[in-house]
N, C-alpha and C positions, 0 to 999 in steps of 0.2 A: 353487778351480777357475777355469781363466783363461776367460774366453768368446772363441770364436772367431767373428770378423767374416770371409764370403768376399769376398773382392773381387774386380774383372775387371782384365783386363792393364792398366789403365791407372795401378793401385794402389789409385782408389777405390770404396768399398762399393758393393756389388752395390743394386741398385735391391727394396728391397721392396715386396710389396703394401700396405701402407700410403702409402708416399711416390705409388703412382699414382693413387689416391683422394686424396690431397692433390692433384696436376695437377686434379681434376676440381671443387677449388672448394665443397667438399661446404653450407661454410657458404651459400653463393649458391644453391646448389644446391635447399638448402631453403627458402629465401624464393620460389623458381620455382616449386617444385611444389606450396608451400602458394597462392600468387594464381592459377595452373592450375586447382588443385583449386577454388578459390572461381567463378573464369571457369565450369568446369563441372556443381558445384553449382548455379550461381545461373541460370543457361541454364533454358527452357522445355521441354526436350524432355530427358525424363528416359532415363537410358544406364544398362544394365544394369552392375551393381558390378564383375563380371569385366572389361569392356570397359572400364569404367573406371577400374580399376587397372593394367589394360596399356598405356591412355592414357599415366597419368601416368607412368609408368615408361618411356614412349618419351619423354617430354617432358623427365624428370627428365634421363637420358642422354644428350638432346638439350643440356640445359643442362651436363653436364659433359664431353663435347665440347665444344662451345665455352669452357670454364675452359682445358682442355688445350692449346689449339689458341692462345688469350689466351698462357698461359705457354710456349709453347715461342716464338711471338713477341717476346714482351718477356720475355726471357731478358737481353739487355744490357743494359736497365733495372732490371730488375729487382736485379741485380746491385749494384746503389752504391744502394739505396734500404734505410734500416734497417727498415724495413717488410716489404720483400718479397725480403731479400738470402739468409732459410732456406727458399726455395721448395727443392722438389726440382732443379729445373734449374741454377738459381746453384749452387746448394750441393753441385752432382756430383752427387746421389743418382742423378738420372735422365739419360741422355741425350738430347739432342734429339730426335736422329732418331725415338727410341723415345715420343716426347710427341707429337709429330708422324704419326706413324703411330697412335696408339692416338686422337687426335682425330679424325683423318679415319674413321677404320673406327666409330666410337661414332657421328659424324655421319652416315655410309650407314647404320646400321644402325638408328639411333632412325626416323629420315624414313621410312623404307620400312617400318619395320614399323608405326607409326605409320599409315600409307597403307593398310597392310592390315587392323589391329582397330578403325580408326577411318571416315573418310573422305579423299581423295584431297587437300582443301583443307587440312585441317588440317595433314597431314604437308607440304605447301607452305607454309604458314603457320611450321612447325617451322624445313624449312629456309630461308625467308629471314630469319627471327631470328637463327638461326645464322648465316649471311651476314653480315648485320647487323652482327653482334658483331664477326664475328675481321675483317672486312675492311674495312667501312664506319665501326667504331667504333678497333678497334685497330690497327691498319693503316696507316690514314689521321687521321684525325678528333684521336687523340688525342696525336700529334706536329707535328699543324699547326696547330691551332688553340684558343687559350682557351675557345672553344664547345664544344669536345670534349662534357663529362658533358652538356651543353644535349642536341646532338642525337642523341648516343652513350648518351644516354640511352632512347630509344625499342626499343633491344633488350631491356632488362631490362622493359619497362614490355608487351610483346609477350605475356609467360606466360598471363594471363588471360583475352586474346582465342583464342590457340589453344585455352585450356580448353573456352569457352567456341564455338570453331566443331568441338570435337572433337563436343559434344552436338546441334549443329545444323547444322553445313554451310556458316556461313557468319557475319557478323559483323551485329551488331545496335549501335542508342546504349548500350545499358546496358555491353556490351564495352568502345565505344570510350570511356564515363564511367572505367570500370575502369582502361583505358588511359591517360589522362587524366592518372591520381591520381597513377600510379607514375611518369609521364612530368616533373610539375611538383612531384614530389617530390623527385627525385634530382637534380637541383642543388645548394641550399642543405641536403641531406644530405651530398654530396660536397664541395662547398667548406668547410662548418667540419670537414672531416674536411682538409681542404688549409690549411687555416689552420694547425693546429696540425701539420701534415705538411710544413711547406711546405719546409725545408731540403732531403727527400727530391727535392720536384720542382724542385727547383734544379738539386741532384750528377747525379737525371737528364736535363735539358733538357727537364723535361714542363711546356709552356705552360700548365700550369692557371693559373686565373684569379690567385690573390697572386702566382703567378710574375709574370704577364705584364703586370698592371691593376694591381695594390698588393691591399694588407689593406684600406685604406678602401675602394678601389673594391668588391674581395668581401664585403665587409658591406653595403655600399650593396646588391647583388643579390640575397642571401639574404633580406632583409625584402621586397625587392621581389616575388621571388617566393614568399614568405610568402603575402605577398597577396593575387596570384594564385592561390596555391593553393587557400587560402582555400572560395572559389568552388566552385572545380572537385571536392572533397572531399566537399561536404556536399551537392551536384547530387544523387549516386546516391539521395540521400534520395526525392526527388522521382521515381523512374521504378519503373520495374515489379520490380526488384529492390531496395529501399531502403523505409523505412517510419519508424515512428516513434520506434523503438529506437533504427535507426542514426541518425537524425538527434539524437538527445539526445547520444549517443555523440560525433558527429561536430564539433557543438559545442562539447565540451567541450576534445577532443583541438586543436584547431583553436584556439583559444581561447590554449591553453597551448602550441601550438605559435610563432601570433604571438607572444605574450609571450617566447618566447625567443629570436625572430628579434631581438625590439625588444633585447633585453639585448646581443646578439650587436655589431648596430648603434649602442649609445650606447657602445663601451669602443675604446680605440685601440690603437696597440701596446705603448705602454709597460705598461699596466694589464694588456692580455694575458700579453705576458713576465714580469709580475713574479708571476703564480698561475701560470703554465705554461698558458696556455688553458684555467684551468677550464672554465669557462663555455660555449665550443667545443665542448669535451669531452662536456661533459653535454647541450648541446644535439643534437651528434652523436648520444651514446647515448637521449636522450628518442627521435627521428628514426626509429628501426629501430623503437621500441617503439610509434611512431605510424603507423605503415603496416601493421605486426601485426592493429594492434584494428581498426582501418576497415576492413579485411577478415576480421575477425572476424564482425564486428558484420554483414558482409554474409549470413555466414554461418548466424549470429542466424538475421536476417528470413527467411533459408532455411528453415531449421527450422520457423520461427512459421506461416512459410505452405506448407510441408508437412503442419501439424498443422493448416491449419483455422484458425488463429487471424492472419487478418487483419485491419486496420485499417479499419472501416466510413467509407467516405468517403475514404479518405486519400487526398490529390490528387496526380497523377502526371503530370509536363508533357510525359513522352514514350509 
């Protein structure tokens, strides 16, 4: 039995409901709604479960909006990069115009409803993330300058503070700690993902840092802000949301995330080329698994101090 594919006048396949849930980035998608959800677990002002399921699902749609609104942008980028040349849009499945229209209407409609089961700040919070993203980060930021993931970084890093002014109104340190983590983590996440990418950001002209600074310069950064992170990671321990789990947690993760900054930084090019960036690679994939747990683990102390079981004495510098 032969299957029949329909196609539209142009000859290629019709766009299915699958390939539009790919535009929205589904895997990002869930890294937003899970640090949302933690931004509003871990808040002081507890939100009824219905209210906060419709939060996040304005948040969630907020953030796949903005994937859509990314790919129908960098559509000619996207195109000559082996990475991202089977998006829906390269690859015909979707049309622009139709990426484009289904971003904008997903971004009106997350924000405003957002506005209405939550508070008015928060769906403003919503939409300048979104801003954020398609304008200020891909837009601008990420064809002009090697800083790009630096400061283009701050929209991804944005999910937990909305979460987190969806339960209260408004922003607190323990947010902006939140804030923080994901802000000085996505750098030397993104650049050993550019390391071993880097050919893509050549064919596309994207200034990421080995493009534009070399491999040693981008290892020099990544341990640097290693270090920086550091810091900023194991802070939440110390405040009104953090305690003594997450900081056992936070150590450890921390620990072993320098260690593999330091391994990133003692190897050159030729050592890279000749394993294929192991070592990038696993540093890379450790990276997702270390911004999981630190917001796991915030989630933890949620629990503990839901239940009553807090830390007698435990010293909190905010």
């Amino acid at each position: 039995m032969t299957e029949v594919v329909w196609t539209d006048k142009t000859g290629a396949p019709e766009a299915q409901f699958g390939d539009f849930v790919e535009l929205l980035k589904p895997r990002v998608m869930r890294l937003v709604l899970f640090t949302a959800l933690v931004g509003l677990v871990c808040a002081p002002v507890p939100v009824h479960p219905v209210i906060a399921v419709a939060a996040l699902t304005c948040i969630g749609v907020g953030a796949g909006a903005a994937g859509a609104l990314n790919m129908w942008w960098d559509r000619d980028i996207d195109a000559v990069m082996a990475r991202t040349k089977g998006r829906p849009i390269p690859s015909g499945r979707v049309e622009r115009n139709a990426a484009l229209a289904l971003g904008l209407t997903l971004s009106a409609f997350s924000v405003v409803f957002l506005g209405l089961v939550a508070n008015l700040f928060a769906a403003a919070f919503l939409a300048f993330t979104i801003f954020f993203y398609v304008v200020i980060y891909s837009m601008w930021l990420k064809r002009a300058t090697p800083q790009n993931i630096v400061i283009g970084g701050a929209a991804g890093a944005f999910p937990p503070m909305v979460g987190w002014a969806v339960a209260t109104g408004g922003v607190a340190p323990e947010s902006v700690l939140m804030f923080l983590l994901i802000f000085l983590w996505t750098p030397p996440h993104f650049w050993a993902l550019a390391l071993f990418r880097n050919d893509d950001y050549v064919r596309a002209g994207v200034p990421m840092l080995p493009v534009a600074a070399g491999e040693r310069s981008t290892r020099n950064h990544i341990l640097a802000y290693a270090l920086i992170l550091a810091p900023a990671a194991i802070a939440p321990a110390f405040s009104a949301v953090g305690g003594p789990v997450y900081l056992a947690g936070a150590l450890v993760l921390n620990a072993l995330f320098l260690r593999g900054a330091w391994a990133i930084w003692r190897r050159d090019e030729a050592t890279a080329a000749a394993d294929r960036c192991r070592t990038e690679k696993r540093f890379f994939g450790f990276s997702i698994v270390y911004l999981f747990l630190h917001f796991s683990l915030l989630l933890v102390e949620a629990g503990l101090r839901a239940a009553g079981l807090v830390a007698t004495g435990w010293p909190t510098l905010l």
